[in-house]
DSSP file (Angstrom, degrees, kcal/mol; ACC not computed):
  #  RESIDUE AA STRUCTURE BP1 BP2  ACC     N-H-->O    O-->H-N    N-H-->O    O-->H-N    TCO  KAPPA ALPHA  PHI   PSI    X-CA   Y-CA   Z-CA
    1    1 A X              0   0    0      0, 0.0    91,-0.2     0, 0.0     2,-0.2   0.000 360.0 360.0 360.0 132.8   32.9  -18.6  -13.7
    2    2 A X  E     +A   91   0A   0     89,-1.7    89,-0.7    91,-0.3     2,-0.4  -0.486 360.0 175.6 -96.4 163.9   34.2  -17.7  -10.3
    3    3 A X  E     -A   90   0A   0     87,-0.2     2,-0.3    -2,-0.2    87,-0.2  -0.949  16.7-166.4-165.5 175.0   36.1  -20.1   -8.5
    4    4 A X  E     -A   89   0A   0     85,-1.2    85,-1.3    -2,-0.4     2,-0.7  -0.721  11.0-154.9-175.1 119.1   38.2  -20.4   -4.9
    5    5 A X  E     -A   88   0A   0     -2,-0.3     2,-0.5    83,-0.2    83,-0.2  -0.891  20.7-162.3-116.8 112.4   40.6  -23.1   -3.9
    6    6 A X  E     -A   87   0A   0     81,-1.3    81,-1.3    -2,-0.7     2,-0.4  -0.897  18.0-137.7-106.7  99.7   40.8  -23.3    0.4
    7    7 A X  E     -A   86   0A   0     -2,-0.5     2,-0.7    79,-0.2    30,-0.3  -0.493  23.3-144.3 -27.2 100.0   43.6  -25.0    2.4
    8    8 A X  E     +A   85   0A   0     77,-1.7    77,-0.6    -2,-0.4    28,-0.3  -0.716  34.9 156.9-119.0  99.9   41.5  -26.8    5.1
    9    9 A X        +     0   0    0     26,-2.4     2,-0.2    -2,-0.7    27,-0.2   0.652  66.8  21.5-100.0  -8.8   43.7  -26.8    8.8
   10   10 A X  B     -D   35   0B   0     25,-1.6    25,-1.0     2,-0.0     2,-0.2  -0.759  59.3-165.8-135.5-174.0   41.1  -27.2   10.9
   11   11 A X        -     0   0    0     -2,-0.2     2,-0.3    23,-0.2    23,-0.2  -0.773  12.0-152.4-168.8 145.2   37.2  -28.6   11.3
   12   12 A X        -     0   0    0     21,-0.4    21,-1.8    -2,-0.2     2,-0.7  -0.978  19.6-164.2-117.8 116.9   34.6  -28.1   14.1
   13   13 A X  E     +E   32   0B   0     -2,-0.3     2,-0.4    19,-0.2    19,-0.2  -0.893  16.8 164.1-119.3 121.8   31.8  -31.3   14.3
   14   14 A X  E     -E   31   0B   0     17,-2.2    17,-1.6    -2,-0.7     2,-0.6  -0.946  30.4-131.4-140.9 154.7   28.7  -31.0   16.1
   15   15 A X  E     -E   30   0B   0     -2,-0.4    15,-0.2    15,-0.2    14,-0.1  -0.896  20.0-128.1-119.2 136.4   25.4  -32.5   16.5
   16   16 A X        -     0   0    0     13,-1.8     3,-0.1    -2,-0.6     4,-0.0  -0.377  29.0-150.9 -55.9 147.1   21.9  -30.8   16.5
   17   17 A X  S    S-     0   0    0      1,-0.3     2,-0.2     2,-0.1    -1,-0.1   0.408  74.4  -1.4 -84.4 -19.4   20.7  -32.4   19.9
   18   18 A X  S    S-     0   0    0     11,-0.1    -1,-0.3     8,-0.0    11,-0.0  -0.720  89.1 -99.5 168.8 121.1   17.0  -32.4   18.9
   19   19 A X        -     0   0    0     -2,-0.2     2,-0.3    -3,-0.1     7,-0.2  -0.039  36.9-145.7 -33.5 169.6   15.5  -31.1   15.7
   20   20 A X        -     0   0    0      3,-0.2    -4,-0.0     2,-0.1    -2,-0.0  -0.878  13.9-132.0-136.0 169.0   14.1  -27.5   16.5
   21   21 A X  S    S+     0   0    0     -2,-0.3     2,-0.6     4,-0.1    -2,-0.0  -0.368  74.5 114.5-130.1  31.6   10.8  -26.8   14.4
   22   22 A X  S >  S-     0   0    0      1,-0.3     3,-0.9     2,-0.0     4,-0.2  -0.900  86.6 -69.4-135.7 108.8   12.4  -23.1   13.3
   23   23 A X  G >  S-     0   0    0     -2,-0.6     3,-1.6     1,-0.2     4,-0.4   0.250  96.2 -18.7  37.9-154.7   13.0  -23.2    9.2
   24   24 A X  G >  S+     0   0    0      1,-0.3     3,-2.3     2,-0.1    -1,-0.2   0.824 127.5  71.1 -54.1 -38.7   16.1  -25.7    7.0
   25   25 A X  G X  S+     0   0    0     -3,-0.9     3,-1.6     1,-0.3    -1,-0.3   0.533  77.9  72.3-111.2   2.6   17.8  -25.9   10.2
   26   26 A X  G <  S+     0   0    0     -3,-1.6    -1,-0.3     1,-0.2    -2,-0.1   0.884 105.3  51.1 -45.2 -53.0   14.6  -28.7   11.6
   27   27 A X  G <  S+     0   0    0     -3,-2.3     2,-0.6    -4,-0.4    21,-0.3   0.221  80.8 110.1-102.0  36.2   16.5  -31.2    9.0
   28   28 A X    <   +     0   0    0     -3,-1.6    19,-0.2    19,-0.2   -12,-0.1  -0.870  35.5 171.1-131.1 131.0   19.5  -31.0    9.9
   29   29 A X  S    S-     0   0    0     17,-2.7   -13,-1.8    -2,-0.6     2,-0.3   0.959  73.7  -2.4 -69.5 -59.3   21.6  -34.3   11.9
   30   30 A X  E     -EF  15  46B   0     16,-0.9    16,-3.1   -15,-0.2     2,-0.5  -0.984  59.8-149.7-154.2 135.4   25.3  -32.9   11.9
   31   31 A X  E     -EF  14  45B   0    -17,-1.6   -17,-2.2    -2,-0.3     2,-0.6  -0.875   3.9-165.4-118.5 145.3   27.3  -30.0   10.8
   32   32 A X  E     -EF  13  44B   0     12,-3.5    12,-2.8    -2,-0.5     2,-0.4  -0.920   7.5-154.1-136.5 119.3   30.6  -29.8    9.8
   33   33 A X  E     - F   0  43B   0    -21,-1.8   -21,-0.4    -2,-0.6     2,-0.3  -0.687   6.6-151.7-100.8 151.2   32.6  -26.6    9.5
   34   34 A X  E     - F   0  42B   0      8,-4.2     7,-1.8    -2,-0.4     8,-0.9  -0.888  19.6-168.7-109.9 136.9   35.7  -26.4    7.0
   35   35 A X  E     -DF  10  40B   0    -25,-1.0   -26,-2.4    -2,-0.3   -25,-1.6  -0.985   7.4-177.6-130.7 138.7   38.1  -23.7    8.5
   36   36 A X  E >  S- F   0  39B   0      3,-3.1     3,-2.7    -2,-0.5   -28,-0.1  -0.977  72.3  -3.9-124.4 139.7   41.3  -22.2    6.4
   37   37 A X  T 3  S-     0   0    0     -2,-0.4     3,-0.1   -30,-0.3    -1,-0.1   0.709 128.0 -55.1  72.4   7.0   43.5  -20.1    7.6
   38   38 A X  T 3  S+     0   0    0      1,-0.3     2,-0.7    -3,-0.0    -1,-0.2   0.477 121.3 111.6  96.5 -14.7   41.9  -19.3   11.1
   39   39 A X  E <   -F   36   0B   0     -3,-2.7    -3,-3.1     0, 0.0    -1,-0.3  -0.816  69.2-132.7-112.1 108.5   38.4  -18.4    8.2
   40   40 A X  E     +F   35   0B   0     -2,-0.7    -5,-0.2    -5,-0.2     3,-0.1  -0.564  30.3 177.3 -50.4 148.1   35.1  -20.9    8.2
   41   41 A X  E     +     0   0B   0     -7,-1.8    22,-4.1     1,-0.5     2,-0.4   0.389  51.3   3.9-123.8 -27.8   35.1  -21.0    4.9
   42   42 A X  E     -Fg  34  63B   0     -8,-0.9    -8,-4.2    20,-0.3    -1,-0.5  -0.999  47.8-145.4-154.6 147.7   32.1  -23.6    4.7
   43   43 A X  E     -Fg  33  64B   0     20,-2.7    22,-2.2    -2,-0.4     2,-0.5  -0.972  10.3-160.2-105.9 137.0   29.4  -25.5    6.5
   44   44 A X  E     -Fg  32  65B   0    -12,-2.8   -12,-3.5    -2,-0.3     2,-0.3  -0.935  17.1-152.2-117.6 137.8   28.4  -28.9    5.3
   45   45 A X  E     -Fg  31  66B   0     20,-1.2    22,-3.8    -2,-0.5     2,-0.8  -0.972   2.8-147.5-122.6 132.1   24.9  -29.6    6.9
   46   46 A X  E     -Fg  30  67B   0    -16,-3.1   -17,-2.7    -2,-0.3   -16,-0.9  -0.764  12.9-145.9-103.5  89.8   24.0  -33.3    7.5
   47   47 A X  E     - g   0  68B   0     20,-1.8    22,-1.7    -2,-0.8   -19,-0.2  -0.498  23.6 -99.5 -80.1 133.8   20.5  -33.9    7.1
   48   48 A X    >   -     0   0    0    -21,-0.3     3,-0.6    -2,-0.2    21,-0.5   0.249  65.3 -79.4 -44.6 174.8   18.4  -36.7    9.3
   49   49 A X  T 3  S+     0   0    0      1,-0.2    -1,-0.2    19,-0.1     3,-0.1  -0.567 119.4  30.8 -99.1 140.7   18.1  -39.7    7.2
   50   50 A X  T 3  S+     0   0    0     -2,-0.3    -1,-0.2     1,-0.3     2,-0.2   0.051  83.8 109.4 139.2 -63.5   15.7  -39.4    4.9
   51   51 A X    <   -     0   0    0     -3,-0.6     2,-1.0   -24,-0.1    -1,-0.3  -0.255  59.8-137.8 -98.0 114.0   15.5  -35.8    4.1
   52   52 A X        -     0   0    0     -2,-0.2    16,-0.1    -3,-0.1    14,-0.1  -0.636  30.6-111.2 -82.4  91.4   16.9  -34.7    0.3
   53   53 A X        -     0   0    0     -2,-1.0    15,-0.1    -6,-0.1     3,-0.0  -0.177  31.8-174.2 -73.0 151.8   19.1  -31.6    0.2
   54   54 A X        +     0   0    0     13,-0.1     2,-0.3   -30,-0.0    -1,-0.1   0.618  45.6  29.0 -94.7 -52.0   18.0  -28.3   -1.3
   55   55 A X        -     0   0    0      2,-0.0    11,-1.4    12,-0.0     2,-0.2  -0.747  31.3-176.3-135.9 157.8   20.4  -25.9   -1.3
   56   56 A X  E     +H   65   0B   0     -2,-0.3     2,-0.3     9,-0.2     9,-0.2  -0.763  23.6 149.6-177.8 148.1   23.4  -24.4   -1.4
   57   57 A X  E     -H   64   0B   0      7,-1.3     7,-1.9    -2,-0.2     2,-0.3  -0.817  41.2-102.0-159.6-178.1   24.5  -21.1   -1.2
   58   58 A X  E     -H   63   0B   0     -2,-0.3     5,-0.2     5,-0.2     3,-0.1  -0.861  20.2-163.9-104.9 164.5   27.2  -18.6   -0.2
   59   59 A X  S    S-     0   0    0      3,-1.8     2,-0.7    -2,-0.3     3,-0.3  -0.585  74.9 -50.5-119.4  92.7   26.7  -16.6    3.0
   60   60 A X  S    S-     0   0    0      1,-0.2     0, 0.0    -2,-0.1     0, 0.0  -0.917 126.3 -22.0  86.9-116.2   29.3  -13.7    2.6
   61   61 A X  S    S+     0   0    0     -2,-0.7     2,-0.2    -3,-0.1    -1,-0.2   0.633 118.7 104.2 -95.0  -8.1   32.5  -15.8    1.7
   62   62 A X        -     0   0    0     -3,-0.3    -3,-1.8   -20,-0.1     2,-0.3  -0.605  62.7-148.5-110.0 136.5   31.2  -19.1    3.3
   63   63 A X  E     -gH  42  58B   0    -22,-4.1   -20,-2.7    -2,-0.2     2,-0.6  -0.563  17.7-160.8 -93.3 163.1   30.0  -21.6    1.1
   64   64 A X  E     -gH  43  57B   0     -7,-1.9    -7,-1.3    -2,-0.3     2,-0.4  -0.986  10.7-177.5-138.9 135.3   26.8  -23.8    3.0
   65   65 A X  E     -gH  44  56B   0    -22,-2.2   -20,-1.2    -2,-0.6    -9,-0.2  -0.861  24.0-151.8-159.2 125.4   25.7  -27.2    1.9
   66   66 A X  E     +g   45   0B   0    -11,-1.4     2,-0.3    -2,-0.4   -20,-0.2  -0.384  27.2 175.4 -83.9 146.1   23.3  -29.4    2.9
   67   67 A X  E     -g   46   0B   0    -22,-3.8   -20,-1.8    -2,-0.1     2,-0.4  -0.957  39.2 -86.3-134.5 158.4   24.3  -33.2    2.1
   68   68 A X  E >   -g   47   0B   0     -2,-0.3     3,-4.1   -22,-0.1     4,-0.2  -0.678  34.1-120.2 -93.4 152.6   22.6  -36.4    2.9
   69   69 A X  T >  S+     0   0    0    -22,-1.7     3,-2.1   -21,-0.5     2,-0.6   0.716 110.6  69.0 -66.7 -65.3   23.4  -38.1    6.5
   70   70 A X  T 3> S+     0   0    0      1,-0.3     4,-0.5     2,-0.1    -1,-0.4   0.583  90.5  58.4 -44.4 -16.8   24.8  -41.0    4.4
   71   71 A X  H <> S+     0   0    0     -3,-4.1     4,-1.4    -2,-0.6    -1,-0.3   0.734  85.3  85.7-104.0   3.8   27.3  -39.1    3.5
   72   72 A X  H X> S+     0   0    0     -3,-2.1     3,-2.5     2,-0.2     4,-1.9   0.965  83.7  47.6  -9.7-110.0   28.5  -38.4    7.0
   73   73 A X  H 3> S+     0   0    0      1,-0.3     4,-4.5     2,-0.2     3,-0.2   0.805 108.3  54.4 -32.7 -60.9   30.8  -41.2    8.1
   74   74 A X  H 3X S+     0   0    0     -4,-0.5     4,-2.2     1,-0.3    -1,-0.3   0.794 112.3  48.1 -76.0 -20.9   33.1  -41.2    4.7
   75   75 A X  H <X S+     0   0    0     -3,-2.5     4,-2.1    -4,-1.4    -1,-0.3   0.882 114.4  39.6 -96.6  -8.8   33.7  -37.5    5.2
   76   76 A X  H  X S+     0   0    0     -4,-1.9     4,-3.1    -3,-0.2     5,-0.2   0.862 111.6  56.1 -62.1 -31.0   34.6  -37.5    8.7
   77   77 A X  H  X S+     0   0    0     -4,-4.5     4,-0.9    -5,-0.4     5,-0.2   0.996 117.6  44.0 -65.3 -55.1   36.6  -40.9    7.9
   78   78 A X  H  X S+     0   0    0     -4,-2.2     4,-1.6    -5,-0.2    -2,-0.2   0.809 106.7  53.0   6.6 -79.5   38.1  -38.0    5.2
   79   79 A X  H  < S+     0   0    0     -4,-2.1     3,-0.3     1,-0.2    -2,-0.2   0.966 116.1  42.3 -56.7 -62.1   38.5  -35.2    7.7
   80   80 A X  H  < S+     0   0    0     -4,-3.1    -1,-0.2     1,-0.2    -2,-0.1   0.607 125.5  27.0 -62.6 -12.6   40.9  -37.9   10.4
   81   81 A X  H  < S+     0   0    0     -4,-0.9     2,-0.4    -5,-0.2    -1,-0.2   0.690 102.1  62.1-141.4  -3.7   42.7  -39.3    8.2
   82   82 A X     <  -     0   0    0     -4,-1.6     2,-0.5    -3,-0.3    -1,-0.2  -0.942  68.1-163.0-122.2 108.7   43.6  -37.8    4.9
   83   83 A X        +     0   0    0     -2,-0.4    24,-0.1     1,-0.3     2,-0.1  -0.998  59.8  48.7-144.7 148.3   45.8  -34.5    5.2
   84   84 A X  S    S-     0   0    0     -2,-0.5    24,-8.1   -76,-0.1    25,-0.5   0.340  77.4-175.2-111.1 143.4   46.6  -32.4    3.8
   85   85 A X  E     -AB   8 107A   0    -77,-0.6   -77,-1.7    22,-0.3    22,-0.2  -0.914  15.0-151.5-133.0 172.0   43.3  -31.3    2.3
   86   86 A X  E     -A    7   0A   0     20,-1.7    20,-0.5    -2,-0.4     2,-0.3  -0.457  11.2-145.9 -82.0 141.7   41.6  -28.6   -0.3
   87   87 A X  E     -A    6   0A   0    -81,-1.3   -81,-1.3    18,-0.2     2,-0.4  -0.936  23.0-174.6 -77.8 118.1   38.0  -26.8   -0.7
   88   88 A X  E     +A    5   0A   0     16,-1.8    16,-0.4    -2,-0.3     2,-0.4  -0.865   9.8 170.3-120.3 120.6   37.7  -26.5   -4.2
   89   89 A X  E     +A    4   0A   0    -85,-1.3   -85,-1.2    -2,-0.4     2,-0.3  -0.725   6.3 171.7-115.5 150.9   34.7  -24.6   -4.9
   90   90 A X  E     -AC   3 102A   0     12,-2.1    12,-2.0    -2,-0.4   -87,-0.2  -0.946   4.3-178.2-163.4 135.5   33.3  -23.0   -8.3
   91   91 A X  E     -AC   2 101A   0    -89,-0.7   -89,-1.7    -2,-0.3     2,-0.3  -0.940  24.9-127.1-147.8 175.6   30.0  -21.2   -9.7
   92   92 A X  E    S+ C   0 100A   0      8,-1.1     7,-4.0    -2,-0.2     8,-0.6  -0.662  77.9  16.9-132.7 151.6   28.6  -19.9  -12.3
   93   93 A X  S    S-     0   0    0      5,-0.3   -91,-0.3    -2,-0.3     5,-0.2  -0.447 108.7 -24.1  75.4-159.4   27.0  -16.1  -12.4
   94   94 A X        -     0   0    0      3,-0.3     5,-0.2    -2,-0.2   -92,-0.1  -0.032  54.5-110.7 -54.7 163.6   28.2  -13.8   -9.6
   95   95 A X  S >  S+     0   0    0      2,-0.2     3,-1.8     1,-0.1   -37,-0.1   0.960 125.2  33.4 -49.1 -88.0   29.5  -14.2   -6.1
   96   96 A X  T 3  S+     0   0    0      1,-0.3    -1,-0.1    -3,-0.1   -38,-0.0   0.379 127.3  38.8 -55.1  -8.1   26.3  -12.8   -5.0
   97   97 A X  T 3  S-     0   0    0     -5,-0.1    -3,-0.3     3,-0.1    -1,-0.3  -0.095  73.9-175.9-142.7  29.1   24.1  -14.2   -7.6
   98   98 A X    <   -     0   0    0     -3,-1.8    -5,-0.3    -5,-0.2     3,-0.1   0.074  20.7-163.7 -53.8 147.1   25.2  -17.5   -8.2
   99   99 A X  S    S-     0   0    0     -7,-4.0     2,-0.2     1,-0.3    -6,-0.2   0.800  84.0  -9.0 -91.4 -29.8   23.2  -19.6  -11.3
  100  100 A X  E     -C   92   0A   0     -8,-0.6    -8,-1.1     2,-0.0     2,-0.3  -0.944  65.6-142.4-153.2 177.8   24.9  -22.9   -9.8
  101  101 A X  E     -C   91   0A   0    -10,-0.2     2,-0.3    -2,-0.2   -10,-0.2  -0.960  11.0-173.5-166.1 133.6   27.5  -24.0   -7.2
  102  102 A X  E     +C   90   0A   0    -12,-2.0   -12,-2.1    -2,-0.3     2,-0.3  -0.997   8.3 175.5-126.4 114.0   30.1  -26.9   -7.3
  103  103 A X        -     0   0    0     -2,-0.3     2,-0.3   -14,-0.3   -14,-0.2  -0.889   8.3-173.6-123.9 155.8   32.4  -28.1   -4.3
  104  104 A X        -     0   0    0    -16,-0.4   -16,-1.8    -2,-0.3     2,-0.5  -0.872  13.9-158.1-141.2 118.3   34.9  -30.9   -3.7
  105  105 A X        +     0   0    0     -2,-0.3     2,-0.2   -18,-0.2   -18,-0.2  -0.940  37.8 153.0 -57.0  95.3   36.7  -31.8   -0.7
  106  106 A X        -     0   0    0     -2,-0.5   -20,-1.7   -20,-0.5    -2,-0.1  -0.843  49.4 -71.9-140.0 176.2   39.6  -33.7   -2.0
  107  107 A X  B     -B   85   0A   0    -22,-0.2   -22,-0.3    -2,-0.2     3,-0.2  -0.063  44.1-133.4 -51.6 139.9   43.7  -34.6   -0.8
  108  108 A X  S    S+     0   0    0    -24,-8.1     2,-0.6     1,-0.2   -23,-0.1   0.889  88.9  40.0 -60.3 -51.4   45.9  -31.5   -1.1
  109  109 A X  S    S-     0   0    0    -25,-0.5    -1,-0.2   -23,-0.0    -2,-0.1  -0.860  87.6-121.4-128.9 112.3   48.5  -33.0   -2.7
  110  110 A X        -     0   0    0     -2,-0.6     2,-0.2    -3,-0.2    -2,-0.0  -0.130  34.9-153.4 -41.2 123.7   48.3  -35.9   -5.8
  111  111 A X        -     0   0    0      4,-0.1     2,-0.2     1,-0.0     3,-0.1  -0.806  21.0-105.8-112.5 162.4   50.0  -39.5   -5.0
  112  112 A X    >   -     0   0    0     -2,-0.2     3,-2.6     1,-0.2    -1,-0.0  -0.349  53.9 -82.1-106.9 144.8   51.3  -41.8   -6.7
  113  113 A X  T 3  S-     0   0    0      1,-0.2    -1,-0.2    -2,-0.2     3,-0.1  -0.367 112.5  -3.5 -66.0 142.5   49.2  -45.3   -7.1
  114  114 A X  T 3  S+     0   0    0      1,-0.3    -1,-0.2    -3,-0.1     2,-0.2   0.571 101.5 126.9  16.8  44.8   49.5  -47.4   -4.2
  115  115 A X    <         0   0    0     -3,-2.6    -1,-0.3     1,-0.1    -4,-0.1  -0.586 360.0 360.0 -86.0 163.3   51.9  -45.2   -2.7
  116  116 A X              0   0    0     -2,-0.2    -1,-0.1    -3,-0.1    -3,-0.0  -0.031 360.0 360.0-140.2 360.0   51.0  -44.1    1.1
């Protein structure tokens, strides 16, 4: 099992302006790139409401994953407000051939209960 743990200092958030009618990218609301290091590491694709995601896959080192638009707000609320955080990503088969694919966005560093 392969596996990859990403420091996350930055993020780029954008919105499709108007579906476009050319292949996956027709269902997709909002995208959110994860960068470490200066490196996309991932795209999370936010699909119109409705819409069930499909995939997920590497392209070179960068992992892409469709989510559903509900899940939108709580990771931007995430993104603003919890730092420092991790990619932890993990899959089964090859890099190049994965048989499945697992991600977490979660806090960098573990606290203590109802510490801030």
């Amino acid at each position: 099992m392969g596996n990859a743990k990403f420091n996350i200092d930055r993020y780029d958030y954008s919105l499709e302006m108007q579906a476009t009618d050319e292949g996956v990218r027709s269902k997709t609301f909002a995208c959110i790139s994860l960068f470490s290091n200066g490196k996309n590491v991932a795209d999370l694709n936010f699909l119109v409401p409705g819409e069930i995601p499909s995939r997920k896959y590497f392209a070179g080192e960068q992992l892409n994953i469709d989510l559903i638009y509900e899940k939108l707000a709580p990771t931007i609320d995430m993104l603003r407000h919890e730092k420092p955080l991790r990619l932890l990503v993990w899959h089964g088969g090859t890099h190049d051939e994965p048989t499945h694919i697992e991600a977490r966005l979660d806090t960098g560093n573990l606290e203590e209960v109802g510490k801030k």
